[in-house]
C-alpha positions as CSV (number, residue, x, y, z in Angstrom):
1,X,39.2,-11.3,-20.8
2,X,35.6,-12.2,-21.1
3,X,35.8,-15.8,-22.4
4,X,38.0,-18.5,-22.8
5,X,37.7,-21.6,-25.0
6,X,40.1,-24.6,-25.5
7,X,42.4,-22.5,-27.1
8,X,40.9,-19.2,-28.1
9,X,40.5,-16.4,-25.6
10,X,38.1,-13.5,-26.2
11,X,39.3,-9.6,-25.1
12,X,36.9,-6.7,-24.8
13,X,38.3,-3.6,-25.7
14,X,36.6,-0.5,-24.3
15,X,37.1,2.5,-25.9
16,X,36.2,6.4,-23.7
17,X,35.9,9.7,-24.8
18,X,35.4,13.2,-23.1
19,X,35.2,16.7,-23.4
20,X,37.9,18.2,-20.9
21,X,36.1,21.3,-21.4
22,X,32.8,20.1,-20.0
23,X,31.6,18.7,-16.4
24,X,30.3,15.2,-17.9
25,X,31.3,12.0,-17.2
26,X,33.1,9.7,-20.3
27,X,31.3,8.5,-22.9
28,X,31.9,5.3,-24.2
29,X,32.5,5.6,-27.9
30,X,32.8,2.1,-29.2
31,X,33.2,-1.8,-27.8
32,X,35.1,-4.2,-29.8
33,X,36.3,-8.5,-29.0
34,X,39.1,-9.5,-29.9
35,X,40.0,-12.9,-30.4
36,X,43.6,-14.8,-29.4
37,X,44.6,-18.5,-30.1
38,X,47.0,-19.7,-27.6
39,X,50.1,-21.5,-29.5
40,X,52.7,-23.6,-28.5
41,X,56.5,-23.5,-29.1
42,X,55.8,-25.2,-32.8
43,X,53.0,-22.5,-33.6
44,X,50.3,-24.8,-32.9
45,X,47.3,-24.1,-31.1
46,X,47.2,-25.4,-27.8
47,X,44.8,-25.5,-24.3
48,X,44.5,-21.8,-23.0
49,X,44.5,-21.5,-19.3
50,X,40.9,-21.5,-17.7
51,X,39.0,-18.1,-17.0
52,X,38.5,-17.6,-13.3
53,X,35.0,-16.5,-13.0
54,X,34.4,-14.9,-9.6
55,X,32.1,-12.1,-10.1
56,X,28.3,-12.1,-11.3
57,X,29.5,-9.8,-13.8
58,X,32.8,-12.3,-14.7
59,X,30.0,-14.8,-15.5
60,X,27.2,-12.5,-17.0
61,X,30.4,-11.4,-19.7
62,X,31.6,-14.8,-20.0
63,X,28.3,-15.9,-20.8
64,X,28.0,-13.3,-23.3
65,X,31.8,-14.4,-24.5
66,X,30.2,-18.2,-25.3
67,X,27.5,-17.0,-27.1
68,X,29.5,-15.2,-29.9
69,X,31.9,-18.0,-29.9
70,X,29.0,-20.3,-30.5
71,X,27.4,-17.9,-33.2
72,X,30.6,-17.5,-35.0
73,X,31.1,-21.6,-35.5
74,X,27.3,-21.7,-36.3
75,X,28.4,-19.1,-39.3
76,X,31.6,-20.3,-40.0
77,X,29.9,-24.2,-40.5
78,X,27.0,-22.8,-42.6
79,X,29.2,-20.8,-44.7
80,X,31.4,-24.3,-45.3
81,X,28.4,-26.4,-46.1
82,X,27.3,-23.7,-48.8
83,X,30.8,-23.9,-50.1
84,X,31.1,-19.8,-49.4
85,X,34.6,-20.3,-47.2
């Protein structure tokens, strides 16, 4: 996990490749966030548990987690207010 909200969590998903028949280290071949909403009983979305950060790089992703987040509201109220969504 790389960020956690009230209720939404954030997951990076790292995907590797390699050629077996080569001496070369993996290659990453593509990055992708996925998002989560924790829900209660009801279906209702409810406080996720906090992220313990306890590296630099826990807090260097985590950081990088709260700005998308933030971006993605900024779009999601612009898109509102121009009646788009």
């Amino acid at each position: 996990m790389t960020f956690v909200g009230r209720s939404s969590m954030e997951v990076a998903v790292e995907v590797t490749v390699e050629d077996l028949t080569k001496d070369e280290p993996a290659k990453t071949a593509l990055t992708a966030y996925f998002t989560f909403v924790a829900l209660d009983a009801q279906g209702h979305s409810c406080p996720a548990p906090a992220l313990e950060l306890i590296t630099e790089d826990d807090r260097r992703l985590f950081e990088a987690g709260r700005q998308r987040y933030l971006n993605y509201k900024q779009r999601k109220n612009l898109m509102k207010q121009e009646g788009l969504s």
